[in-house]
N, C-alpha and C positions, 0 to 999 in steps of 0.2 A: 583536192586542195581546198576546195571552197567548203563541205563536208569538215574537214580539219580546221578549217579557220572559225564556222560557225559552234565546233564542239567548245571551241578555247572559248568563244566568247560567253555559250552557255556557261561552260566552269566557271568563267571570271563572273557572269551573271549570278552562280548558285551559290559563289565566294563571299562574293558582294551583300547576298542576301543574310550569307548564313553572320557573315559580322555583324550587319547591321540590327540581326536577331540577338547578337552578342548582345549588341551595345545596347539595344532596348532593353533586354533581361537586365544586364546590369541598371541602368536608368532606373528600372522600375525597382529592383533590390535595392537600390540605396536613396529612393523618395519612400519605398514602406518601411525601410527601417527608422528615416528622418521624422515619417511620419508617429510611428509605433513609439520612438525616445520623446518626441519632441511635444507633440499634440496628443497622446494620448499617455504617455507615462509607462508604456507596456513593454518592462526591461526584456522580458522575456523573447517574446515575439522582437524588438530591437535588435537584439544580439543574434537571431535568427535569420535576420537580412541582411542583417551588415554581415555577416561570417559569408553568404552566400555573394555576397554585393565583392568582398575581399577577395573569396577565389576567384569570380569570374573577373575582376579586375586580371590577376594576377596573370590566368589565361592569355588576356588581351596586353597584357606588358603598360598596363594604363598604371601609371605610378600616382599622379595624384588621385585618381579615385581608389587606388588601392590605400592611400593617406584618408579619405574623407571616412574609409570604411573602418581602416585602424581605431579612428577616434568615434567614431560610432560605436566599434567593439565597446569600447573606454566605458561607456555609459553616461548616467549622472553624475556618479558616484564618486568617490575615490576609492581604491579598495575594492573594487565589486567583486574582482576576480580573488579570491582566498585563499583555493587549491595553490601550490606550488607550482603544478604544472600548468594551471590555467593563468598565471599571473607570468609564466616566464613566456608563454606564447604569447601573450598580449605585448611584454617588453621588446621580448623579439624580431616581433610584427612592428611595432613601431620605428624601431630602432634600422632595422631593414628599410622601412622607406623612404625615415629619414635621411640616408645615407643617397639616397639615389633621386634628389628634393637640390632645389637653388636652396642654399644654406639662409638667405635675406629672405625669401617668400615668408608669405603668413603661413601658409601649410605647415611650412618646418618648424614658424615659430608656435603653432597651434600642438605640431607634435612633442619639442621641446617644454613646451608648459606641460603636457600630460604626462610626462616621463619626470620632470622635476617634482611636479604633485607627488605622481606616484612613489618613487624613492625617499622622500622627504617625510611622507603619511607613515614610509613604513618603518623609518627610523625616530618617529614621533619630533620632527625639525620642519624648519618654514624658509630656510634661509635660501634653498634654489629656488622657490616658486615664486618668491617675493621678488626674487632678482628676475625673474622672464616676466613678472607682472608690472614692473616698470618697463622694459622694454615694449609688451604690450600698449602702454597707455599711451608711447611715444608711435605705434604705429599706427594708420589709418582704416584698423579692421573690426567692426565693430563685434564679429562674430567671435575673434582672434580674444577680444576685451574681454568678453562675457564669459568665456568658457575659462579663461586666467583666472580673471574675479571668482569664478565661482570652485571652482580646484583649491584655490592660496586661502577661501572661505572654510572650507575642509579641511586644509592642515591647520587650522587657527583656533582649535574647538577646546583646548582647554584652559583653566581655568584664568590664567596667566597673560592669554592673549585677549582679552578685551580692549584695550586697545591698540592692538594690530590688527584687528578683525572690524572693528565699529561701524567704518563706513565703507565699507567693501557692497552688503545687499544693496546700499542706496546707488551705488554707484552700478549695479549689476541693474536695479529697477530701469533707471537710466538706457542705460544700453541697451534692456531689451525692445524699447520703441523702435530702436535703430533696425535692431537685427530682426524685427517681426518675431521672433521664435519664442510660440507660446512658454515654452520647459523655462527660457530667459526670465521671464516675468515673474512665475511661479518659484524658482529657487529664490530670486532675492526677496520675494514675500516670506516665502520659509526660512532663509538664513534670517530675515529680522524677526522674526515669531521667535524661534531659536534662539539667539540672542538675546530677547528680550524677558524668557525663563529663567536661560541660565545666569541673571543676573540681575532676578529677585525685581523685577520691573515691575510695580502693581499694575501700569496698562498693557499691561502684555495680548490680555486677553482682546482689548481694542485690533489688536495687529491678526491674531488668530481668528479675528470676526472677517475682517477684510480677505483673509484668506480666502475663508468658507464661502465666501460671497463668489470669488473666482472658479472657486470648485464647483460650487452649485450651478452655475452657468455650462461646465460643461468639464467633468470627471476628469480629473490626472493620477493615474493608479498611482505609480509613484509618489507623489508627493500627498497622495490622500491615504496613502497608508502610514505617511508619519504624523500627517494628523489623526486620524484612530489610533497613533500609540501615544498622542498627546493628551486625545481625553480617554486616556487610559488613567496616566501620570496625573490629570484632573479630578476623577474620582478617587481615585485613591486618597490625592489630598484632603478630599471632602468627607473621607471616610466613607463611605459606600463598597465595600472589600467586595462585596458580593455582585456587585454591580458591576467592577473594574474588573475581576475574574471573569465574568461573560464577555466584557468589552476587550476582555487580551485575546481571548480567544476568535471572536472577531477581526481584530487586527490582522491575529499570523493570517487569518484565512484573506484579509486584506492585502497584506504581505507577499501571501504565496501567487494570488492573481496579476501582481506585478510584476512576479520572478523577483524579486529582492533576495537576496540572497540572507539580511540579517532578520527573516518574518519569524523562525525557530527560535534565537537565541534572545530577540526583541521580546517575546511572548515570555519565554521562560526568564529574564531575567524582571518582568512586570511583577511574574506570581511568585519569586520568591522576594518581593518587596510587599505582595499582601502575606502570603506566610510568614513573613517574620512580624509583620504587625499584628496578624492573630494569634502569634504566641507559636507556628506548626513551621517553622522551617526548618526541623530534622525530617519533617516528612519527604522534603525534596533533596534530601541528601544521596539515597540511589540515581538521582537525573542529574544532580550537579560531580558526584563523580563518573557518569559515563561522557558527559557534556565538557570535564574539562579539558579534554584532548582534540575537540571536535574540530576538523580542518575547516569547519565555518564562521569559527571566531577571527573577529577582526584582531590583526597583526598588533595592534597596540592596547587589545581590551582584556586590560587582567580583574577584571571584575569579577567573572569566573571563579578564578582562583580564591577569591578575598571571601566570596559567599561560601566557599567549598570549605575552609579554614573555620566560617562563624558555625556551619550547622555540623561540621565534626568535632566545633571545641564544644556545643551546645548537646553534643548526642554520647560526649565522653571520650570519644574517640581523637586522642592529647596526640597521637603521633601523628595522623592525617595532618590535623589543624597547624600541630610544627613543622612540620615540612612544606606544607602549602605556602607556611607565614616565611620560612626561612627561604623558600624560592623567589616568594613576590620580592623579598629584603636584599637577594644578592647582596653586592658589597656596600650599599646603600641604598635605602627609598629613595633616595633623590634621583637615583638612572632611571625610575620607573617613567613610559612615557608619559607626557602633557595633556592628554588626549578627551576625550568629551566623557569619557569614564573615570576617570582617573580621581574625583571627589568622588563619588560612590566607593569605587576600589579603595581607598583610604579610610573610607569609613569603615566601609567592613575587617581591615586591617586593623583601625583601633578597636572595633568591638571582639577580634580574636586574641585580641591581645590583652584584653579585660575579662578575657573567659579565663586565658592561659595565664594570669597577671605578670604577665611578661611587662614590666614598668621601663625599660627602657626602648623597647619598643615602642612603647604609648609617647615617652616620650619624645622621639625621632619624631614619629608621626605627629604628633602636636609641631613642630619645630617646624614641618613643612605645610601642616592644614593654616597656621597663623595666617600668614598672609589671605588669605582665601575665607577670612572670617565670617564676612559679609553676604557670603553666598550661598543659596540655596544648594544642597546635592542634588545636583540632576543628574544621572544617566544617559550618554545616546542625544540621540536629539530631540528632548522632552521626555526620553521616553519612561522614566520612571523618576521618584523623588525620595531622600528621604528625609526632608527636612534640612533647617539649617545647618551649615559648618560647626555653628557655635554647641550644638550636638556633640558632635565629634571631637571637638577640643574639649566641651567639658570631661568625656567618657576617658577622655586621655588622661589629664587631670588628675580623676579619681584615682586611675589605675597607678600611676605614677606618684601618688599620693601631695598631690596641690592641692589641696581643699580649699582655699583659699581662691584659687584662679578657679578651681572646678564650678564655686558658686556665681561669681562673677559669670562665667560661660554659660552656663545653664540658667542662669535669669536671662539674660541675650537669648538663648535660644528660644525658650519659651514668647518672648514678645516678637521675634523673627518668624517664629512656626506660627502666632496669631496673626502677624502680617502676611503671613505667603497663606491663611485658613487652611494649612495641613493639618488637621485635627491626631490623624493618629501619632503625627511630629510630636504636637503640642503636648499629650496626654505622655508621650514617651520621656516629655522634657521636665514635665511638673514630676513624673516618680525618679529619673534623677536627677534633679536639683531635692527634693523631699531627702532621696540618698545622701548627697552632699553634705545638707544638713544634718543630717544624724550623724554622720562621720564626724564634721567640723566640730559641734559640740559648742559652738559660741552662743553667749546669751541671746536667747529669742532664738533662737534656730530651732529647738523642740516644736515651740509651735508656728515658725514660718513652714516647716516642714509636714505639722498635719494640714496645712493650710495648700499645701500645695497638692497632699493627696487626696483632699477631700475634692479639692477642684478636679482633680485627675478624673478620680470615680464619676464624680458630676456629668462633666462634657463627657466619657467614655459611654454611659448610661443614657445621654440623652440621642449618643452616635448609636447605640444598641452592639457597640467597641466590646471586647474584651481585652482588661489592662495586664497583661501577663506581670506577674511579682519581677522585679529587675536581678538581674541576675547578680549576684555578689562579686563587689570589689574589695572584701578582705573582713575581716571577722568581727567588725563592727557594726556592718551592715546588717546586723538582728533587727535591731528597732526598725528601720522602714521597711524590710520583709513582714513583723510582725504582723503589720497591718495592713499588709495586704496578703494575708496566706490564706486568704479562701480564694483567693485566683492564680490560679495555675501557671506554672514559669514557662517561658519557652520551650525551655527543655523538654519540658513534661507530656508533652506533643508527641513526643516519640516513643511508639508502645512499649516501649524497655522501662519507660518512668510512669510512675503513678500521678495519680492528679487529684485534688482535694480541694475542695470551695463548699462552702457553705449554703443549705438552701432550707430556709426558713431554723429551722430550731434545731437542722439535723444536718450531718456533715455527709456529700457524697464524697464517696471513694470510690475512685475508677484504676483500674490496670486494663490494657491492653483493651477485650471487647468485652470487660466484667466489671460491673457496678454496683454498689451498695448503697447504700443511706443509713449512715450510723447516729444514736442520740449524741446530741451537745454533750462535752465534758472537758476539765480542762486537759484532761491527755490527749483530744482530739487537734482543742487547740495548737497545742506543742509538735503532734505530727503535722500538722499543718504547714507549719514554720517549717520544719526538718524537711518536709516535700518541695515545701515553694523556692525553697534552695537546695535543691541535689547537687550530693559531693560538694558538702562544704560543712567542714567541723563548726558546732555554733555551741557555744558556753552553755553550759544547763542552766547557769546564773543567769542568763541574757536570756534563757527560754524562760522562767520561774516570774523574771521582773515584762518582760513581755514590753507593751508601749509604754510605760511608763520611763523605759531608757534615758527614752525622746527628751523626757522632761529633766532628768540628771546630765549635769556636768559633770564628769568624772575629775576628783582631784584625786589625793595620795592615791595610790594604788591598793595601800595598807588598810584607807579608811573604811569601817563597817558598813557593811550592805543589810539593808533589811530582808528580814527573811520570805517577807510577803510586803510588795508595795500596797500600795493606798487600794488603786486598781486594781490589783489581783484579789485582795481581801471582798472586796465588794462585786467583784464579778463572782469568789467564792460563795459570797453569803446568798447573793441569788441564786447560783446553782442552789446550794443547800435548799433553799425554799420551794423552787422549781421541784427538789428529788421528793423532801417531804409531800407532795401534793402528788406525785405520781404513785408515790406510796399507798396514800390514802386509797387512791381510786383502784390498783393493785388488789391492796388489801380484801378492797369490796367484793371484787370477781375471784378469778381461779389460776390466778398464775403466781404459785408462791418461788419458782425459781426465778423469775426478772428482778420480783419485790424483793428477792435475798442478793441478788445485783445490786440493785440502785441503794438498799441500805448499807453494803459494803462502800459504795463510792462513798456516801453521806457520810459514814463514820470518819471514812480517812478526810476528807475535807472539812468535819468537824476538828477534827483531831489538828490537821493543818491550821486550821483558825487558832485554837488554843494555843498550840505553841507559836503563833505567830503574834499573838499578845502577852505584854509585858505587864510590870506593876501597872496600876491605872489604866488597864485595856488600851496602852502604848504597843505603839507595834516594836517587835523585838527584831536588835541586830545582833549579827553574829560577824566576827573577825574574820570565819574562813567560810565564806557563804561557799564556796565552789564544794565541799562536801557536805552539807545542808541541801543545796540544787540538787546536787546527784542525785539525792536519794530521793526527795521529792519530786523532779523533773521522771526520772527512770521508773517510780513507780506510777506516775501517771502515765505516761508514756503504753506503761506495757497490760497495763489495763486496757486502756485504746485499744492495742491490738489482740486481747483477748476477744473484744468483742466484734472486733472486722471479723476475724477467724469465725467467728461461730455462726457470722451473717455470711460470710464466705471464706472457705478455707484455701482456695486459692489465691485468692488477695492476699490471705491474712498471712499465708506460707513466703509471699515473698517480700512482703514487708518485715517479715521474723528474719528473714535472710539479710534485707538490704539496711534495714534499722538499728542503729547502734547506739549505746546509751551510753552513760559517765559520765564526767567530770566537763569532757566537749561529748556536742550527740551528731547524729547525721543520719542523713539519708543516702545512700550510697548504693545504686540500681549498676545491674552490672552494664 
């Protein structure tokens, strides 16, 4: 008996222990994971104690720790969880312990906020989170505040909610004295940094100093990975491409240390905001179609989709870019969510829509960037920029043809991208408003418009920037391509299109991994044009008159065109002079095939002079300049590419394939 009596008490001893060994393990899983979220930022490791902290709660039938660890899974974040299946076990789990919770506790109302977040984030709405975030304010929990505040701070992120969001960080700062919990302090420094971007604050930068200051004292993965994607979106503005490309990279590796779940898609959507400023974002068109399906995108970021649209309209590929455009459109842009992406995604919608001159799309999308005029495009939280709204509205404009509001918009833009020092913004804004004006045609617009592209060149050149030619918004847009067809269009980025710029006296031409350097001439010039806008029919009259365009008001239709403007005559008579002296020196040495070259050019451009003067060495008009062009655009034209061919007969084969002459000429690469 007494042998029996002392075994129960050992059980109940070894019982006794082995709980108590319960309840430590758990204790200590749900202070590393407090620790891991809170003090050090480390989502990863977080979500690895809480999960651990969850079961053995579960084990032990402890419900409110099985609650503290729910909301531990939760993260910082809104959204963390992406997967389907990882976002319905987290509802699950909450919603489970909800149910087995005094309905008036802070627990439940802690777990209630994170379920109203959550559902609210994923329908791009604010209207449950804002309703438990007044409940919250009226209860006595400071930790219950902070983690509301900063949830209802995360559905609040686009562009529409500024003020519903304003004083939420100050009031989370607030709180976090209360609650001691370092993550407390650090989101509402970050939601106001945040805030103060997306909504073009020149002291922003004051708020992101104080930041760094907290970081420096002592590291928050988390929240110091969205600052590396902050001075990601800062060099970029500064024009530094090259700089901001090592610094994304950085980042995701910032990103991934934290376990964030968005370090991938943050990276990749940085580098295709410097690829499209370097003129190469068909190059990231294989990563944006394998990336648009990726179950790591956030449930309301069709940003994705809007880049996949610009570098399929930009690479030729018209069906991608309309399907993309007519998914993000459903029955209307306006269902599209609210979200901290949704000015980027809009932009990129009106620039696929200015590829594809879909003009009443341009105009939808103008109808809804209005209001939002004032603001910078941010992405994410800082995480990339493209300059002002007033961008986007003019790009809309064009395509829908407001010339008139396009100018208006595009001077706004360009003094908005000087005030936010977005340089590659700024350089984007001067070549279309330059566009604008050449389209508009009003007095003084010829040369507000070389004035805007001289500045463009200027600042690009002293960024060590390349200006890619603007992509054409309808078939007046000759004269501002003209002048700048020695720099390469977006498009041209992708090995399918050739590329042509000028370097010193002689034209390179590039396809795919093949290069030449051809002499000056003006059939070079004309291919030039025809390259810096692929697939796009341009007047051989509009190639022949060149910039001088800029300088005519078009009135009758009927009225006579000269056969050779002021400009071309004297660009003519220099070549001529240039050839004779190359001749000379020809002559001297042993190359009588080049020499029987360059006199053939000489003659026809002699010949062109002649008949382009009239009685009194007046320049001659002709009634039906479009068959006059032809013939003189077409045979300069195809001179040019006799001699690529002969410098390279690869080049020169698929420019004979993609070059088209007539009446309209084009460049058209398959």
């Amino acid at each position: 008996m007494a042998t029996r009596r002392l075994k129960l008490v050992a059980d109940q001893a070894a019982s006794d222990q082995a709980a108590s060994d319960r309840a430590a393990e758990l204790a200590a899983a749900l202070a590393a994971g407090a620790r891991a979220l809170n003090d050090d930022g480390d989502l990863r490791a977080s979500r690895q104690e809480f999960d651990r902290a969850y079961r053995l709660a579960e084990q032990a039938g402890d419900w409110p720790d099985m609650a503290v660890a729910a909301l531990g899974l939760a993260g910082l974040w809104v959204g963390e969880s992406r997967a389907v299946t990882g976002a319905a076990q987290l509802e699950a789990r909450l919603q489970h312990v909800l149910a087995r919770l005094d309905p008036d506790g802070s627990l439940a109302l802690r777990l209630r906020a994170r379920l109203a977040g959550e559902a609210d984030y994923f329908r791009g709405e604010h209207t449950a989170i804002l309703a438990v975030l007044d409940e919250a304010r009226a209860a006595a929990d400071p930790v219950l505040l902070a983690e509301a505040l900063s949830i209802a701070h995360h559905c609040l992120l686009g562009p529409g909610h500024a003020t519903l969001r304003r004083g939420l960080p100050a009031e989370l700062i607030k709180a976090s004295f209360a609650t001691q919990r370092r993550s407390d302090l650090l989101m509402g420094l970050l939601w106001q940094t945040v805030d103060s971007y997306s909504e073009g604050d020149p002291h922003a930068g004051r708020l992101l100093s104080e930041l760094r200051d907290h970081l420096r004292e002592r590291n928050h993965l988390a929240v110091g990975f969205v600052v590396s994607a902050i001075d990601v979106m800062l060099a970029i503005r500064a024009g530094r491409l090259e700089e901001a490309e090592s610094l994304a990279a950085s980042c995701a590796s910032a990103g991934a240390a934290a376990g964030d779940v968005d370090h991938e898609w943050w990276s990749g959507a940085q580098l295709v905001t410097i690829r499209w400023y370097q003129g190469r974002l068909v190059e990231l068109l294989p990563m944006l179609r394998d990336g648009a399906n990726s179950p790591g995108l956030s449930a309301v970021d069709n940003s994705s989709a809007a880049a996949l649209a610009v570098a399929a309209a930009l690479a030729g590929d018209r069906h991608t870019a309309a399907s993309s455009l007519a998914a993000l459109s459903g029955d209307d842009l306006a269902h599209l969510p609210a979200s901290s992406s949704w000015l980027v995604t809009m932009n990129g919608i009106v620039e696929a829509a200015s590829l594809l001159q879909d003009a009443d799309l341009a105009q939808r999308a103008y109808e809804l960037l209005r209001p939002h005029a004032g603001l910078p495009m941010l992405g994410g939280l800082g995480v990339t920029c493209f300059g002002s709204a007033q961008q986007a509205l003019g790009v809309a404009s064009l395509t829908s043809g407001q010339l008139d509001r396009a100018v208006d918009h595009l001077r706004a833009a360009v003094r908005h991208n000087l005030a936010l020092a977005h340089w590659p913004a700024v350089v984007a804004s001067r070549q279309r408003l330059a566009q604008a004006y050449a389209l508009r045609r009003h007095p003084g617009d010829a040369e507000a418009g070389r004035r805007e592209l001289e500045q463009a060149l200027s600042e690009a050149t002293a960024l060590g920037l390349k200006v890619p030619a603007t992509p054409g918004t309808g078939p007046a847009s000759t004269a501002t391509s003209a002048s700048t067809a020695s720099i390469s269009t977006s498009a041209s980025a992708a090995s399918a299109f050739a590329q042509c710029r000028r370097v010193g006296r002689k034209w390179s031409v590039a396809w795919r991994q093949r290069s030449v350097l051809i002499e000056d001439s003006i059939g070079m010039v004309h291919l030039a044009v025809l390259i810096a806008n692929p697939r796009q029919e341009i007047q051989a009259a509009d190639l022949v008159t060149g910039l001088a365009a800029l300088g005519r008001v078009i009135g009758d239709g009927a009225a006579a065109h000269p056969v050779l403007d002021h400009e071309a005559i004297v660009e003519y008579r220099n070549r001529v002079q240039l050839l004779e002296a190359e001749i000379d020196q020809l002559d001297a040495g042993a190359h009588p095939g080049r020499a029987a070259s360059i006199r053939a050019e000489r003659d026809w451009l002699v010949a062109e002079l002649t008949r382009a003067a009239g009685l009194g060495g007046r320049t001659r008009s002709f009634p039906d300049q479009g068959e006059r062009a032809r013939v003189a655009a077409g045979k300069a034209i195809r001179r040019a590419l006799v001699r690529i061919a002969e410098a390279d007969p690869v080049i020169g084969e698929h420019l004979r394939q993609t070059v088209h002459t007539g009446v309209r000429c084009s460049y058209w690469p398959a």
